[in-house]
C-alpha positions as CSV (number, residue, x, y, z in Angstrom):
1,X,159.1,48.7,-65.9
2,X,160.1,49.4,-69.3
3,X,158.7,46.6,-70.3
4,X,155.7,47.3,-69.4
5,X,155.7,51.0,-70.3
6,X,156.9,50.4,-74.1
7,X,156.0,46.7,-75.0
8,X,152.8,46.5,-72.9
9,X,153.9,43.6,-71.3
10,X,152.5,42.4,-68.1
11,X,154.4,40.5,-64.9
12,X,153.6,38.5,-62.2
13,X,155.0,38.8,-58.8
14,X,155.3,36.2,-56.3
15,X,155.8,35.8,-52.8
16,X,157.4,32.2,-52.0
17,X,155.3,30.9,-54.7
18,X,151.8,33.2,-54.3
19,X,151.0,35.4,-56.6
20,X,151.5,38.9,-55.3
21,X,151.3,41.9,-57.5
22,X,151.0,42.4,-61.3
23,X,153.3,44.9,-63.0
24,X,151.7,46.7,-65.7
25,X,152.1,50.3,-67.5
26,X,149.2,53.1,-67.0
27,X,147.8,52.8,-70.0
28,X,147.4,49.1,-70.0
29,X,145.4,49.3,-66.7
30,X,143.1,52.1,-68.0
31,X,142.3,50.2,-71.4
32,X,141.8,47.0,-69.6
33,X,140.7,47.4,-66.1
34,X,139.1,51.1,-66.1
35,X,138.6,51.7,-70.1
36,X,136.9,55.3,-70.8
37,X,133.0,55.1,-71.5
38,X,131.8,55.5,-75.6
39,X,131.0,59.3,-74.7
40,X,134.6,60.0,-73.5
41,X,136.6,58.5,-76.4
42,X,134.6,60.8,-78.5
43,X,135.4,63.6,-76.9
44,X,139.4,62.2,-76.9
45,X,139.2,61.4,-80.5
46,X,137.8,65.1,-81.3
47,X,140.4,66.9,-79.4
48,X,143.2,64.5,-80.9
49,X,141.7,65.5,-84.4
50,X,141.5,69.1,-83.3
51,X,145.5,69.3,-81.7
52,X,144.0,69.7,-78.0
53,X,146.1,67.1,-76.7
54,X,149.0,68.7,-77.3
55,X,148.0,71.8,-75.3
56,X,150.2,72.9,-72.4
57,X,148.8,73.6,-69.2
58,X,149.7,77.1,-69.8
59,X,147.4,77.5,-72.6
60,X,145.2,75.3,-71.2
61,X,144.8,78.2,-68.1
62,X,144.6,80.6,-70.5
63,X,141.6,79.4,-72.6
64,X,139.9,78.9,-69.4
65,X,140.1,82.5,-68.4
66,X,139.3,83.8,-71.9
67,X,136.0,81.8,-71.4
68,X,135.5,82.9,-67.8
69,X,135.9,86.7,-69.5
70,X,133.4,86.1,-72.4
71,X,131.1,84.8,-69.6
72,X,131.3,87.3,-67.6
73,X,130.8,90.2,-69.8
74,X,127.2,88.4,-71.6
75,X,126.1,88.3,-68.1
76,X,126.7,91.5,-67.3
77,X,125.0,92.6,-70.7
């Protein structure tokens, strides 16, 4: 597994000679079997460039109430 986490190396697994099961990190599967459409990795790149990805969920909560706040009040306006 470490491996395949840090060196992006991939295993086959057999059975008495059958292939069974590949071993493979996360992140290797996403890029290669499930990659993100062109719209998303936009939006990943921006938030990279901006520091969002290094948010904790904490903050994360919080900005999401400030916006449900602001919301509320221009609706109540």
């Amino acid at each position: 597994m470490k491996r395949a986490t840090q060196k992006n190396e991939r295993f086959v697994v057999d059975r008495r000679g059958e292939p069974s099961v590949i071993i493979m990190s996360v992140k290797d599967y996403v890029d290669t079997i499930a990659p993100s459409p062109k719209w998303l990795k936009g939006i990943q790149l921006e938030s990279r460039r901006k520091g969002f990805d290094k948010l904790e969920m904490k903050d994360i909560n919080r900005l999401v109430a400030e916006v449900r706040r602001d919301t509320g009040r221009r609706r109540a306006k």
